[in-house]
N, C-alpha and C positions, 0 to 999 in steps of 0.2 A: 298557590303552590309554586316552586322554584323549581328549575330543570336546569342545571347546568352542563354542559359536556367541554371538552375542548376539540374536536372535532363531529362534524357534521356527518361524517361518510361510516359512522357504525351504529351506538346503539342510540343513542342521543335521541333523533327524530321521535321513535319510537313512541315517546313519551306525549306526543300529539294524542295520542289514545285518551289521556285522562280527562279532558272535559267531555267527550266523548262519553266516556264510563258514568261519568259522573249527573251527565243529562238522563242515559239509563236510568241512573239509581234515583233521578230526581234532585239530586243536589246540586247547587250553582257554584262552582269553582272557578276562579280565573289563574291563568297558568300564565307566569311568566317564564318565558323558553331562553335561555340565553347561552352565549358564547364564555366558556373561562378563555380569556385571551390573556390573563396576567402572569401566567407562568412562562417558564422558558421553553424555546422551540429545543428538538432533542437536537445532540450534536453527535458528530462523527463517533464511532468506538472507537480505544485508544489503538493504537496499532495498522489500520486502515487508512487508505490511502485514494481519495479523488480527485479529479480534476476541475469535475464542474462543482458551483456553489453549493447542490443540493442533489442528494440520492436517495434511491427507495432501497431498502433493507430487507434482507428476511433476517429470523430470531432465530438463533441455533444457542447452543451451549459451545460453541467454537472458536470462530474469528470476531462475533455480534453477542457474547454472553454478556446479560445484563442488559442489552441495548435496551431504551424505551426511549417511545416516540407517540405520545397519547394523542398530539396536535396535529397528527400526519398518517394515521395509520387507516391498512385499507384489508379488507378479508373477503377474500370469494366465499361462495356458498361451501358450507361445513365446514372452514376454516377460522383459525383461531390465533391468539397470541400463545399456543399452547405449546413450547420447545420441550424436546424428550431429552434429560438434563444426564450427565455422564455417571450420574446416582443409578439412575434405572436401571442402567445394564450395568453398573457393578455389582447388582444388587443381584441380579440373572448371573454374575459370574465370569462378567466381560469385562476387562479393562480396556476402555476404545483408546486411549493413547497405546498401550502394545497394540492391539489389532493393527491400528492406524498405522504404525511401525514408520511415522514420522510423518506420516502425510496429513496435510492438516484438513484438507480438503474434504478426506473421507469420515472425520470428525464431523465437518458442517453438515456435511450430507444428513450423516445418521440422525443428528440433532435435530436440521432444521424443523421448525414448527410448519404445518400444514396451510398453504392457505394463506398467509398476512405476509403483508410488506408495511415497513413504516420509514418515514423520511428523516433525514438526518442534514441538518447544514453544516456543509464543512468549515466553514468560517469558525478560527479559534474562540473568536468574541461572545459570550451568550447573547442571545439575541431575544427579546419579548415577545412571545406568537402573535402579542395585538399589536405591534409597530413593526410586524414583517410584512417587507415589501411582496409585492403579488411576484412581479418581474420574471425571472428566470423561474421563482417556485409554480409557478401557474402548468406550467408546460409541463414538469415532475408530477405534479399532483393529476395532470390529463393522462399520463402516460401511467400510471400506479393504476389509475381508477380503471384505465381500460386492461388492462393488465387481470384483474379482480373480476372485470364486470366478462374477458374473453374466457378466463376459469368458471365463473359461474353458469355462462351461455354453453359451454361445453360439456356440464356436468346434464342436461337436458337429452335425451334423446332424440325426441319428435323432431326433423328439421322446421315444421311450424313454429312449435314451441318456442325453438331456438332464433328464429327469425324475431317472433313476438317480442323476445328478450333484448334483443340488438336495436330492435324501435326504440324502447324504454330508455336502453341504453342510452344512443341517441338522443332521447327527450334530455335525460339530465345530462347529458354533455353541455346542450344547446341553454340547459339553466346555468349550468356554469359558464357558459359564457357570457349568457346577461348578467350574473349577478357581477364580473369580473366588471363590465362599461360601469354598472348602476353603483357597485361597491364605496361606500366612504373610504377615502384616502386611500387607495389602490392598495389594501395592508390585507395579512390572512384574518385578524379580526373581522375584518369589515365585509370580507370575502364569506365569510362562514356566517355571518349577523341578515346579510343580504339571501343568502342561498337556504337558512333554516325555513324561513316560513315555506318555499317553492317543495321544497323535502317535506313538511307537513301535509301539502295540499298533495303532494303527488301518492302519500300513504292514504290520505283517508279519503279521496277525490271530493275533498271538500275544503272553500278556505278556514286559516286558520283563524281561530279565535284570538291566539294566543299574541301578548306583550313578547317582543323579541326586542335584546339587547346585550350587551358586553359585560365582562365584567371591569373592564374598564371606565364604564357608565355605570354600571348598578354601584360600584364602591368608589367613587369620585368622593374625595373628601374634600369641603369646602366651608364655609362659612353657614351656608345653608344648609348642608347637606346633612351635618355634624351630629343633626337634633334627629335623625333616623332613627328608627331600632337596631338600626345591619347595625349601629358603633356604637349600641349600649355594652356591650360583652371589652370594646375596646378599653371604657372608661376602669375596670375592675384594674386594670394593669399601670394605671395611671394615677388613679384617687390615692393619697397618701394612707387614708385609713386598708385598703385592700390590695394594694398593690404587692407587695410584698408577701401574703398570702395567697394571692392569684399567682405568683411566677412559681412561689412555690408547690401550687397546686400544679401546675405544667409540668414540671421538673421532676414530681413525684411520677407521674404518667407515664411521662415519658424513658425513665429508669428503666433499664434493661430491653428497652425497644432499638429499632433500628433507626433512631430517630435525636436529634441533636440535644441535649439540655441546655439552658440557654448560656450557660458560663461559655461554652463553645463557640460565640458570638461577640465574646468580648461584654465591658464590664456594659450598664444600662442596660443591656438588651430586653426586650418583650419579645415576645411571639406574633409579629407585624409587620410584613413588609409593606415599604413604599415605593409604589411602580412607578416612577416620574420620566414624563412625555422624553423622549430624545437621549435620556442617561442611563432606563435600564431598573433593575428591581432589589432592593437590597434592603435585609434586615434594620428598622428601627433600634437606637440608642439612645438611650435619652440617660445625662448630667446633669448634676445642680446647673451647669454652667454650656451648654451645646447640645445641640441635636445633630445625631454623626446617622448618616444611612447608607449601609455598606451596600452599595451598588459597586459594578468592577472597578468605579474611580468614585471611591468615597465621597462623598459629599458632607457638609459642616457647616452646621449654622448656630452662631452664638447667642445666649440667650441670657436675660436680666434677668428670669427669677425659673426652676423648674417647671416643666408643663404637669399640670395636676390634674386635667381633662382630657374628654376628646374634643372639645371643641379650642378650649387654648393651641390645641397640636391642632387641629384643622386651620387655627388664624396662621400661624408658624407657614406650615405648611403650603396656603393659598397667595400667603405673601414672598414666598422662596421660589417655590415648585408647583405654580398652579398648573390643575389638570394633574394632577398625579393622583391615585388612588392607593387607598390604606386596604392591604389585603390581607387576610389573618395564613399565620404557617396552617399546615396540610392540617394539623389536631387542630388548629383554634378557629380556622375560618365554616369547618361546618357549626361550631357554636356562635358564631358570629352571627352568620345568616337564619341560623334557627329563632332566633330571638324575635325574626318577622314575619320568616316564613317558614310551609311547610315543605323540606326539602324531600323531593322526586330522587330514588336510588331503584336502579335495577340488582336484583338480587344479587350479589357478587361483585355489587362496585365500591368503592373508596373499602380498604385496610383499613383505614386511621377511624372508623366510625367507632371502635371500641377502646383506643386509647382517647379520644373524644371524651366516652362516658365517663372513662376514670377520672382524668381530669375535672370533670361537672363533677360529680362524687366528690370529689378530695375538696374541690371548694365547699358543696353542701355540708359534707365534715367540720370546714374549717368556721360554718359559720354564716357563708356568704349567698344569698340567696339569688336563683340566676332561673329568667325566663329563658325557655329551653321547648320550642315546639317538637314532636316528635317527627323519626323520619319514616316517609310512607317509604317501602319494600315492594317494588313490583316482580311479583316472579309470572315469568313467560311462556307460556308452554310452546315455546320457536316450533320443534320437533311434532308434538303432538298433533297441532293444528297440520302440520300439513294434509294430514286425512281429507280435507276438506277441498283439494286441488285433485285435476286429474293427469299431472302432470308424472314422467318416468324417468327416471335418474339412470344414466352412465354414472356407476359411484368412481372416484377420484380412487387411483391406484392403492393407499393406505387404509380403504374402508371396504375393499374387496372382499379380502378374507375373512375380516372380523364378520362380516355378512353375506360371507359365502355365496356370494352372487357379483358379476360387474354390473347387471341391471335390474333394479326395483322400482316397485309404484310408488308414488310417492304414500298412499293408504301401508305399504307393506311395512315401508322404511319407519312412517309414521307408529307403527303397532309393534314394531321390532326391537327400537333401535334403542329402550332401555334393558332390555335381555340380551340384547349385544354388548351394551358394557357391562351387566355383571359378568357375561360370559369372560371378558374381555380382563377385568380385576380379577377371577379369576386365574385365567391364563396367567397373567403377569405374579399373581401368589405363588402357581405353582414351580415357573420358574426362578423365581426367587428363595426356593426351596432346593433346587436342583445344582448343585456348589459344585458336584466333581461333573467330570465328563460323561463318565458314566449315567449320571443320573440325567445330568443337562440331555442327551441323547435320546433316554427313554420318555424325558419330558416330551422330546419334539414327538414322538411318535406317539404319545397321547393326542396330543395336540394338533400335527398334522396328517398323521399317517402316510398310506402312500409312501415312496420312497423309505421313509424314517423308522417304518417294521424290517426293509431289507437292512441297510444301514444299522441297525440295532442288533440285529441277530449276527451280522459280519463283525461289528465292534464285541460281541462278546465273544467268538469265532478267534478273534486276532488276541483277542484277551487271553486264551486257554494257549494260543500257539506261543504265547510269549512268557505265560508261565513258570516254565523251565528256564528257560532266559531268569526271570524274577529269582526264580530260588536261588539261581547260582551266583547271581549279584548279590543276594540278600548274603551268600555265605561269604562272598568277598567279603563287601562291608563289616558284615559282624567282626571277620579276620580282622578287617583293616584297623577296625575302630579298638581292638585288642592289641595290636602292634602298637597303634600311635598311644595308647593308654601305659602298655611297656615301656616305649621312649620316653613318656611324662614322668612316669616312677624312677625310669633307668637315670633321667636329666638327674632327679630329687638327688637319689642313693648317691649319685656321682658328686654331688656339690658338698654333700652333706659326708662325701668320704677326704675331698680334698681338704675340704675346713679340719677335720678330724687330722690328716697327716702334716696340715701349715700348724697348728697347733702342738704338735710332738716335735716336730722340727724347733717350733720358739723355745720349747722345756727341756730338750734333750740336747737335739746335736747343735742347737746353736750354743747352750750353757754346756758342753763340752764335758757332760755329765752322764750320756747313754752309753750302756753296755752291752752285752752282745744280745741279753733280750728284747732292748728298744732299739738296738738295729736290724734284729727278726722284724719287730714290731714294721717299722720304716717298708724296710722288704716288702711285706705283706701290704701294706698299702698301696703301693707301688705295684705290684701285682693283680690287685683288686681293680685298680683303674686301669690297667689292661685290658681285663676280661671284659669293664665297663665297655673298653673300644671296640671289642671283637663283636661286641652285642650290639652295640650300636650299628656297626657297619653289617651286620646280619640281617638285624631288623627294618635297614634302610634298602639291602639289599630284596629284603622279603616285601615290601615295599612294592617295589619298583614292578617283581612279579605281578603282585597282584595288580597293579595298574595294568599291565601288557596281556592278564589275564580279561581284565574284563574291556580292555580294548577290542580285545582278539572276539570275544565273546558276540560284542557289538557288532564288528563285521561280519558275521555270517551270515550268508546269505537270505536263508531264511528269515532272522530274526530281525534283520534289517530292513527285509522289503516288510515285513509286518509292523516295523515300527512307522514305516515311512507313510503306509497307509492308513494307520492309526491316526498320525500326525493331520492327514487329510479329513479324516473323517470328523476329527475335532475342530480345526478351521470350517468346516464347513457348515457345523453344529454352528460352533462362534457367530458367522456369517449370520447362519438363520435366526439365531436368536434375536440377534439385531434386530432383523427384518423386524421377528413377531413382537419384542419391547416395543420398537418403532410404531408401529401397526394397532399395538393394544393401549399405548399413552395416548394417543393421537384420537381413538374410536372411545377411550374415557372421558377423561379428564379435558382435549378438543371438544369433544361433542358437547358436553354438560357446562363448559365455560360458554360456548357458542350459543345454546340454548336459553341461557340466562341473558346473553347479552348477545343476541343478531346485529348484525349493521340492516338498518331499517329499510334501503333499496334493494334487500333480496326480494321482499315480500312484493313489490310492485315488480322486480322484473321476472321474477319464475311465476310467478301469480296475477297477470295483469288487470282481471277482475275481481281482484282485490279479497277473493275466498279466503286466501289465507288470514290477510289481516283481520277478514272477521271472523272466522274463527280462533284468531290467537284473542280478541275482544269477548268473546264467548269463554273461556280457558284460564284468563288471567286471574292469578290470583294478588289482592292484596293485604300488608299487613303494615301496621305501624311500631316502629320499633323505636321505644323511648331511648332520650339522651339524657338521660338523670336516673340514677336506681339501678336496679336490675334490667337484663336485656328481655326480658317477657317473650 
């Protein structure tokens, strides 16, 4: 079995469980645990502005929309990458840029996701997370972790408890600092390669069994290396007999995805990049006549006859650019690596696993037959197991009210906490139902009561006192919208009178041929357009009344201080809505992402005899989900 993650500090470790599970069951599995270091470290979001090399972020829908940071990210207990996006509350009836009335800050706020920070280096350059230097990032990554680890110590009630937690803490502090002396090439690859096995032993208080390595080693492509399984899937894009049908199997895939087709690459392209040592990671090209790899400063290498293999592109390759490894794009590389092994996913991880399958599909389609192991699905029961600890939570200020308590056991939280988010999907239904004010209002008083039955009964209170106000606006308008309909007809009649008298003008008195009835005629036109003026200037006059009418209307006192309070009591609806979208995104879709995917030092520091972890071993569920066919 294959585990890959690209940081160590969430759900990664985790996956130490399964020789574990698998000795249970009786079966002999050897897990290779590894580091993805060949993708790029996340960078700055556009518009943000730092000073030092490297920062830790939160995710909002704000200033950080979009941000990811998969190589650097860190999450206190019941905390998640799970941002409350400007969808949710327009959906409640909010629009957060008016609420926010320009402040952008009060955006981040409302957005930020619970719980997660992820780093970003500011450096414009993309940079490879397995040839980033330790240096300055080491000291961001101490300060994030304890950042995570003083949120989770807090959320603990017992000062025992919390002590207990700060030892732990402590412990892997102290592992990262040895793995930082012990690390190959002081790089964050070799920092996360060193520090996985110390995270495995410190979850299951036992060493690991497991093969630990890079993906910068596991997909080295070389002369040797070439005859592996990981780069049979390589060769479909290379053989002259299938190549051409393998890119277009990709391309079908990936059609209407959010995902590049390979003309967007320019001409040659395959689905491959090559991570070569000191230059950086860039899409494969291959011509009759060069191998072009778009890393930030392209690279070119000229060639006597096309590569037809993976191992011709490994001699190429090893003679150019040794040390570099052949990584498949996000769809191609889990078919890659299936071809040897059984790839490790926790429920909820990689998107691309189903434009994956279409891809395999489309080639089985086309003909082309492709070993494809299926992927194991670990689902977690994070939440559940906690029953099994006797530990009492201070809940984090967003999970208060969804659970109407600041402190439970963790047994309570454990028995509750999925009738809290239907409760929770609810709630957010029904404000999502609730469009006028009126209704948003009696929503909260469902919802929260207290205050929101007074506030409810004063908002229909203000409604009846304005009333009469309403009607008499209602008969302006009508008025108004009758006058300005008279001036559109009055405009017509008027155009359509002066083209009628320039008209008798060109036949009459210009041809010097009208008599005393088309100079009546004349007259009368000319009189008409008068009466047109008088009406006009009546109607503009009647106008102006009604404007001064329903000015005046507006300033009364009464009706004024009712509107003013109106006004308050709908801000303040706004306000709370916020809060409970806020509140109910966070206690959903938080919770249920978190559950699926913990970061694996909660369990050893809220739990330091390890109850939880064996009960989440007792809980887990497995399934295997093929990469060819239907998803089963």
């Amino acid at each position: 079995m294959l585990a890959l993650g690209q940081t160590v500090f969430w759900d990664e470790p985790l996956k130490a469980a399964l020789p574990i599970l698998a000795r249970m069951a009786g079966i002999d599995v050897a897990l290779i645990a590894g580091v993805h270091d060949t993708d790029y470290f996340a960078k700055l979001p556009g518009g943000l502005i730092a000073k030092e090399p490297f920062v830790a972020l939160p995710k909002n829908d704000g200033s950080t929309k979009g941000f990811w940071s998969a190589a650097g990210e860190f999450s206190s207990l019941f905390g998640g990458e799970v941002a409350v996006t400007k969808e949710h509350f327009a959906r409640a009836g909010v629009s957060l840029d008016k609420w926010s009335d320009g402040d952008t800050s009060k955006i981040d706020e409302a957005t930020e996701a619970y719980g997660w920070r992820g780093i970003a280096s500011t450096d414009s350059t993309p940079l490879v997370a397995g040839e980033l230097p330790l240096g300055a990032l080491f000291a961001v990554i101490q300060r994030t972790f304890d950042w995570a680890l003083s949120q989770t110590a807090d959320a603990l009630c017992e000062p025992k408890q919390r002590a207990e937690a700060i030892v732990i803490g402590d412990r892997i502090h102290a592992m990262m600092c040895d793995a930082v002396e012990l690390c190959s090439g002081k790089t964050l690859g070799g920092f996360y390669e060193c520090l996985l096995p110390e995270l495995h032993r410190l979850l299951t208080s036992e060493p690991s069994k497991a093969e630990f390595t890079r993906t910068t080693k596991l997909l080295l492509l070389n002369a040797e290396t070439a005859t592996q399984p990981r780069f049979d899937f390589v060769d479909l894009f290379l053989r002259p007999e299938t190549s051409e049908l393998a890119c277009e199997a990709y391309n079908q895939a990936v059609e209407s995805e959010e995902v590049y087709s390979l003309d967007r690459f320019g001409t040659g392209a395959i689905p491959f990049d090559l991570v070569i040592p000191g230059v950086g990671r860039g899409t494969i090209r291959l011509t009759s006549q060069s191998l072009i790899v778009m890393t930030p400063n392209p690279k070119f290498v000229s060639l006597n006859k096309p590569v037809e293999s993976v191992s011709e592109l490994a001699a190429i390759v090893d003679k150019n650019f040794p040390g570099s490894a052949l990584v498949g794009k996000a769809v191609t590389l889990i078919s890659q690596l299936s071809q040897e092994f059984v790839f490790a996913f926790n429920e909820g991880a990689s998107m691309y696993v189903r434009i994956t399958r279409k891809m395999n599909n489309n080639l089985a389609r086309a003909g082309i037959s492709i070993k494809a192991n299926p992927i194991l699905r670990i689902a977690w029961e994070t939440w559940n197991s906690l029953d099994a600890t006797d530990r009492w939570f201070h809940l984090p200020h967003p999970f208060q009210n969804p659970f109407g308590a600041e402190h439970v056991s963790a047994e309570t939280f454990s028995k509750s906490w999925r009738e809290v988010v239907h409760q929770q999907k609810a709630t957010l239904e029904l404000l999502h139902r609730s469009s006028s004010p009126a209704s948003r209002i009696q929503a909260l008083h469902r919802i929260r009561g207290g205050r929101w039955e007074c506030l409810a009964r004063e908002f229909e209170t203000l409604a009846e006192c304005l009333k009469p106000l309403r009607q008499h606006m209602d008969t302006i308008r009508t008025e108004t919208a009758s006058v300005y309909s008279r001036l559109r007809q009055l405009k017509q009649e008027w155009r359509e009178t002066e083209r009628a008298m320039g008209e008798h003008f060109r036949q009459h008195v210009r041809a010097k041929n009208s008599d005393a009835a088309e100079l009546a005629k004349r007259t009368a036109f000319a009189s008409k357009i008068s009466t047109f003026r008088a009406e006009r200037r009546d109607l503009q006059m009647r106008l102006q009344e009604l404007r001064k009418q329903a000015a005046s209307l507006g300033k009364e006192k009464l009706y004024a201080d009712a509107r003013n309070r109106r006004r308050e009591i709908v801000r303040e609806a706004e306000y709370a809505t916020i809060m409970l979208v806020r509140e109910a995104v966070i206690s959903t879709k938080g919770l249920e992402h978190a559950n699926n995917r913990p970061a694996s030092w909660w369990m050893s520091v809220v739990s330091p005899n390890g109850d939880w972890f064996r009960r989440m071993l007792e809980t887990v569920r497995l399934r295997l989900e093929p990469l060819v066919g239907d998803e089963g």
